[in-house]
C-alpha positions as CSV (number, residue, x, y, z in Angstrom):
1,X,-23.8,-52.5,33.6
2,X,-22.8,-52.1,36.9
3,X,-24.8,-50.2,39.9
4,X,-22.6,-47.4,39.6
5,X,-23.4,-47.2,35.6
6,X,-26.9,-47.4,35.9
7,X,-26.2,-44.6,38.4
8,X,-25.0,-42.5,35.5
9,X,-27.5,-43.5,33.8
10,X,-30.2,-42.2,35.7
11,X,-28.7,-39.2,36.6
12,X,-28.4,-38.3,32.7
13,X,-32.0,-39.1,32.3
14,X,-33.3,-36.7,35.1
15,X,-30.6,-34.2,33.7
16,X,-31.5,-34.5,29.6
17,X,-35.2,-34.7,31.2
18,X,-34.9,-31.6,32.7
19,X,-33.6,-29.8,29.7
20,X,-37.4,-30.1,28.4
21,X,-38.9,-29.0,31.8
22,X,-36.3,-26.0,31.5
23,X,-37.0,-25.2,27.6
24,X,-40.5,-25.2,28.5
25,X,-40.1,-22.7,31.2
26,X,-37.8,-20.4,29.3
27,X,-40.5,-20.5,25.9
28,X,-43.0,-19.0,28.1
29,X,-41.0,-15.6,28.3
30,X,-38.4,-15.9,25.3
31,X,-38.1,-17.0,21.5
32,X,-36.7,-20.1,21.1
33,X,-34.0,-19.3,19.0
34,X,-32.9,-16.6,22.3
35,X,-33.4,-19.8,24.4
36,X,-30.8,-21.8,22.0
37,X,-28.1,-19.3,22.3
38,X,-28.3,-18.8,25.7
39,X,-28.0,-22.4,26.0
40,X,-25.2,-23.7,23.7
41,X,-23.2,-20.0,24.8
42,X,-23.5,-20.5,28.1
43,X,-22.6,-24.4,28.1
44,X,-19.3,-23.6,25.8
45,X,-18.2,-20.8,28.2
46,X,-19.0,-24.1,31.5
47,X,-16.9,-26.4,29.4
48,X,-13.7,-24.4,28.3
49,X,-12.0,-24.9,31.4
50,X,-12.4,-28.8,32.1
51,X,-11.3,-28.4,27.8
52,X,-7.9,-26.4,28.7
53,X,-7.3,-28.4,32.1
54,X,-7.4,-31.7,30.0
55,X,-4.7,-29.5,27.8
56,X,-6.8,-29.7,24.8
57,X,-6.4,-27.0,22.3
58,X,-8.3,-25.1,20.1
59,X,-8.6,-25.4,16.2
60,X,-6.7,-22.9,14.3
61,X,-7.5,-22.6,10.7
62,X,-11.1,-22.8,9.1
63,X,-10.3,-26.2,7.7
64,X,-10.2,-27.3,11.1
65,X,-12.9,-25.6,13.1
66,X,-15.0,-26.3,9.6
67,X,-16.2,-30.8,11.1
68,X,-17.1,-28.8,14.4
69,X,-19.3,-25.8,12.9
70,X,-21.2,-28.6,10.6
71,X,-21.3,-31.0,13.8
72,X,-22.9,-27.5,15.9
73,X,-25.5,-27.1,13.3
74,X,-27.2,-30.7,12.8
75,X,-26.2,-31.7,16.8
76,X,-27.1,-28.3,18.9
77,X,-28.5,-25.4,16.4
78,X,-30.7,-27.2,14.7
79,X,-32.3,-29.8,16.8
80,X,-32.2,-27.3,19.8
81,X,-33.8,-24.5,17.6
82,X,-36.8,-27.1,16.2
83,X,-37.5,-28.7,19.9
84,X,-37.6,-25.4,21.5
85,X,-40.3,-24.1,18.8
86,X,-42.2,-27.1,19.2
87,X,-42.7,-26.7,23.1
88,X,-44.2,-23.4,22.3
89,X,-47.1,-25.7,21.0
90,X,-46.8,-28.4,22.9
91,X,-46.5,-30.0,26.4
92,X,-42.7,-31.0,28.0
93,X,-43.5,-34.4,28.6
94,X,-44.6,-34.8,24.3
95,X,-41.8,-33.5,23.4
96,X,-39.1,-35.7,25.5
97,X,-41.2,-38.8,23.8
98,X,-40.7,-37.2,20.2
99,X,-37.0,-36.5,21.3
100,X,-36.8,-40.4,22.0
101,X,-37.3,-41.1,18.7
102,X,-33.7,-39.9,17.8
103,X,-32.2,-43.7,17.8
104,X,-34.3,-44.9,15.1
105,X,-33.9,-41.7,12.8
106,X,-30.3,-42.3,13.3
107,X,-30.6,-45.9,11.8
108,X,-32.5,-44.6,8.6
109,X,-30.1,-42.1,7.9
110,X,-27.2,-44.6,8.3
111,X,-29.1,-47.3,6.5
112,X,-29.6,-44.8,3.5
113,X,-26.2,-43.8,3.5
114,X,-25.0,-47.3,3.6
115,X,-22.9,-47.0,7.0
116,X,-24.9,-49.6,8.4
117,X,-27.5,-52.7,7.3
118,X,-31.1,-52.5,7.9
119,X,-31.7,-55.4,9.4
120,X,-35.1,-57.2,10.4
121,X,-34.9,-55.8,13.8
122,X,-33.9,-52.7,13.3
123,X,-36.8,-52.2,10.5
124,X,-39.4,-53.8,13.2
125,X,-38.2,-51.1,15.2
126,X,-39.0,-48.1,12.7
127,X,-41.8,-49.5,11.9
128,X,-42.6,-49.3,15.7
129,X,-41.7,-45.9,16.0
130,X,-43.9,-44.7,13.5
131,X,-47.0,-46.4,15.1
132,X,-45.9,-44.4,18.3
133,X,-46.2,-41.4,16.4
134,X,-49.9,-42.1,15.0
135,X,-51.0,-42.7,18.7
136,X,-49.1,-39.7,19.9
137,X,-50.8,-37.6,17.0
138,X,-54.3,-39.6,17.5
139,X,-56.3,-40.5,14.7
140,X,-59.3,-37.5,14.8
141,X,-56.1,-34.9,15.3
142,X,-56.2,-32.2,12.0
143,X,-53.6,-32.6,9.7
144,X,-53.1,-28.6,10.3
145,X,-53.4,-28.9,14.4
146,X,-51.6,-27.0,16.5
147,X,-50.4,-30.5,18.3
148,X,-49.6,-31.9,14.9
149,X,-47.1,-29.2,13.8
150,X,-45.6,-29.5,16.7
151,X,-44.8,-33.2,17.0
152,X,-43.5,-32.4,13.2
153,X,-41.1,-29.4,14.3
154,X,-39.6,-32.7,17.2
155,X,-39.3,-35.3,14.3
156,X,-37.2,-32.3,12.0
157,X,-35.3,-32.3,15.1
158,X,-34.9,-36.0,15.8
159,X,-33.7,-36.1,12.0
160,X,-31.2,-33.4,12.1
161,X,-30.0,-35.8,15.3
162,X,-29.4,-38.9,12.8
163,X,-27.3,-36.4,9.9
164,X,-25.5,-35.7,13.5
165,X,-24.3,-39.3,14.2
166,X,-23.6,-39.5,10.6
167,X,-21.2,-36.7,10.4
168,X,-19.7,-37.3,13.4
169,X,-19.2,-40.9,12.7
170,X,-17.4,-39.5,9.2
171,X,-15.5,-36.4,10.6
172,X,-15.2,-37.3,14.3
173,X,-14.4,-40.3,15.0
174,X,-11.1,-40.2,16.4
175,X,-11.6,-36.5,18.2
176,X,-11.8,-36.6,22.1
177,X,-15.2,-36.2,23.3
178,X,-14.6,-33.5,25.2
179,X,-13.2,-31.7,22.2
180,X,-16.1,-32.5,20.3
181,X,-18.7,-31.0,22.8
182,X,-16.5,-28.1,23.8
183,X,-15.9,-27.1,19.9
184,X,-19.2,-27.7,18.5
185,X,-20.9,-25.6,21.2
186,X,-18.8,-22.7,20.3
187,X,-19.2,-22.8,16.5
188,X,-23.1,-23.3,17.1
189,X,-23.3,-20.0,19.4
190,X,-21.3,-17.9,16.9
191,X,-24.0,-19.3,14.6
192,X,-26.8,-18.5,16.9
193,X,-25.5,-15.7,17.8
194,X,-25.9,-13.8,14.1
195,X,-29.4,-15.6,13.8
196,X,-30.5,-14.6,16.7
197,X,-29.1,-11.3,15.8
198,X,-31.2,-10.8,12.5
199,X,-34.4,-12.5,14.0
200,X,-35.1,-11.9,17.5
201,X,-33.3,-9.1,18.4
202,X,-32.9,-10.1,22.3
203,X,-31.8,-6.2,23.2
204,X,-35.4,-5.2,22.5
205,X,-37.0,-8.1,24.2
206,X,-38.5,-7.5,27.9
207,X,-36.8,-8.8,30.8
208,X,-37.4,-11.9,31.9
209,X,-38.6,-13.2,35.0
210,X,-36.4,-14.7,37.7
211,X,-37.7,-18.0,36.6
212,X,-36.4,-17.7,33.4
213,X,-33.3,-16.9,34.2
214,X,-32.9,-20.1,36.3
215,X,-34.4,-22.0,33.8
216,X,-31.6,-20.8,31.5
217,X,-28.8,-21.4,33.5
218,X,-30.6,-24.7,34.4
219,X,-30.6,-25.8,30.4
220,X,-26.8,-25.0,29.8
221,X,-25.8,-26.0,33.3
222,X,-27.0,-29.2,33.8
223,X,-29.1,-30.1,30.7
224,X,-25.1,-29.7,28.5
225,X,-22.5,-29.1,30.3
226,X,-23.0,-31.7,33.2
227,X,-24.8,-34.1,30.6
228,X,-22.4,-34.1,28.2
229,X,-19.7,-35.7,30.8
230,X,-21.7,-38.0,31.9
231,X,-22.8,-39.1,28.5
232,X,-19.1,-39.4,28.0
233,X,-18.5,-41.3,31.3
234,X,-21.2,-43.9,30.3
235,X,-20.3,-44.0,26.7
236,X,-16.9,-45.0,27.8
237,X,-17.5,-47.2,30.7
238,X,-20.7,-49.3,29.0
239,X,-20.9,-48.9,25.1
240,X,-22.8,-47.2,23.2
241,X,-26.0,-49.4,23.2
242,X,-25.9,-48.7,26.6
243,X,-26.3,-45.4,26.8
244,X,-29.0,-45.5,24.6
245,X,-30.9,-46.6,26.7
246,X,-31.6,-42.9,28.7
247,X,-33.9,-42.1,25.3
248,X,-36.3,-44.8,27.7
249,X,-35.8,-42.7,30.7
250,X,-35.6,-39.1,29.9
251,X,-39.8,-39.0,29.0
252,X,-40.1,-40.5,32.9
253,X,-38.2,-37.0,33.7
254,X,-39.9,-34.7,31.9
255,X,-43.1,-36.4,32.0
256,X,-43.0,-36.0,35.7
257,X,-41.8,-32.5,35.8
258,X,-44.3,-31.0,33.4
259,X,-47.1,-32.8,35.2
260,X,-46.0,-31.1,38.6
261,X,-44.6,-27.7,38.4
262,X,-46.2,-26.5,34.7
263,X,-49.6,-28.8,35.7
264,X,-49.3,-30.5,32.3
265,X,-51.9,-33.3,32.0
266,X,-50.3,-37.0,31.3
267,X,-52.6,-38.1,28.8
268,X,-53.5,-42.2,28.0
269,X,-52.7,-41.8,24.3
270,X,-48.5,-40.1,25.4
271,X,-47.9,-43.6,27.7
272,X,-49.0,-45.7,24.9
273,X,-47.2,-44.0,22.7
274,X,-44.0,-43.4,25.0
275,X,-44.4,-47.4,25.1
276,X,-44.6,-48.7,22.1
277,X,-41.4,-46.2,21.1
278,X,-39.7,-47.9,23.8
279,X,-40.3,-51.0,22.1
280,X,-39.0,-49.8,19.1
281,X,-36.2,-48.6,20.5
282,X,-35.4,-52.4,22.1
283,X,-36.0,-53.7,18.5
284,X,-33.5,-51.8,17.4
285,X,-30.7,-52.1,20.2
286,X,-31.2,-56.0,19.8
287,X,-32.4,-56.6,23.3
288,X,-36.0,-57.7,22.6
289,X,-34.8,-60.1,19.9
290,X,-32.0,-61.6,22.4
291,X,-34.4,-62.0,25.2
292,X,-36.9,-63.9,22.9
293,X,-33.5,-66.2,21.7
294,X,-32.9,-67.5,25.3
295,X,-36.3,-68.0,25.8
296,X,-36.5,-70.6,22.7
């Protein structure tokens, strides 16, 4: 990559960072599920007009919209909706390094599904992962700890991320990005919007605080609607292993933010774990096994 994509690159990290520094602010004051609506409602209403400039158009019948609601509900409702809980439990910065692990869920739901092989290194890699997850956990945490259901509500949501590329690989593939985003984010808000509706009743909620309402506009703003262009940009300018690589990054972010304005500790056990994910992560892309290649 250029200096110009690793730009990009950066500036997705600090934004998709931000998103957990955001979540964790809005939590505070809100149901999560209230927080995934405004969200993915917000975002859809940001993106519509960079859709209709690009003259893209709308679905019309149900057959049509139906890849994009299914796309809303494993890529925004659900993972949103599971992160969101989780940082009601635990810190911003543990829940961007649970969030990393979204690359190699993806590769055991493709593997099982027979899209793609299993290789060595993309097994050494899992296998990785789920040592970063033991040290993130720690080995005298209860089975029933408040820390330990929350790093399991992050890996439901780092799954539902996998069935995501799966789909979209199967239903997608040929749809223009933009579409994609801009489509699934409306069918997820019409979904959150009836759960949300049934559950949390947001009209009898309390007002939230000025910080909040930042925080919100902050998560659809720049967290999706900004993001998702420059994931686009990057996607299309340096490949998709690539891009990947801002799952490395993003903790940095979020790590940082939660440690300065929420006064999160950064604790020994998340950088070793943050690390050893990373490695994983390298595994998988092929870059560790490469490196180790030229060196023989």
């Amino acid at each position: 990559m250029d200096s110009s994509e690793w730009g990009l690159l950066i500036l997705l990290s600090v934004l998709w960072g931000g998103t957990f520094f955001f979540a964790g602010v809005a939590v505070k004051e809100l149901p999560p599920l209230t927080v995934v609506l405004a969200r993915v409602a917000l975002a859809a209403l940001m993106l519509l007009p960079l859709f209709w400039f690009y003259g893209h158009k709308l679905p019309k019948t149900v057959r049509e919209w139906m890849p994009f609601f299914v796309m809303g509900l494993l890529n925004n409702a659900m993972p949103f909706g599971f992160l969101f809980a989780a940082q009601t439990i635990i810190t911003v910065g543990l829940a961007s390094i649970i969030n990393a692990l979204t690359p190699l869920f993806t590769v055991i739901v493709m593997a099982s599904f027979g899209v793609e092989k299993m290789t060595g290194n993309r097994f050494a890699g899992v296998a990785l992962g789920v040592l970063g997850v033991a040290v993130l956990r720690g080995i005298d945490a209860p089975l029933d700890g408040a820390q330990t259901i929350g790093i399991a509500l992050g890996l439901v949501a780092t799954l539902s991320y996998g069935f995501a590329a799966l789909w979209g690989r199967r239903h997608l593939s040929g749809v223009a990005p933009l579409k994609s985003a801009t489509c699934q984010l409306i069918c997820s808000s019409f979904l959150m919007l009836i759960i949300v509706g049934i559950v949390d009743q947001p009209w009898t909620l309390n007002m939230p605080s000025l910080n909040v309402w930042f925080s919100v506009v902050g998560l659809a703003f720049f967290g999706t609607a900004i993001a998702y262009i420059v994931f686009f940009q990057i996607l299309v300018r340096a490949g998709a292993s690539n891009v990947m690589l801002v799952t490395l990054l993003i903790p940095v972010t979020a790590l940082f933010l939660g440690n300065a304005f929420l006064n999160e500790a950064i604790r020994a056990q998340e950088i070793a774990g943050a690390v050893i994910i990373g490695l994983g992560l390298l595994f998988i892309d092929g870059r560790i096994p490469k490196l180790v290649q030229r060196r023989l």
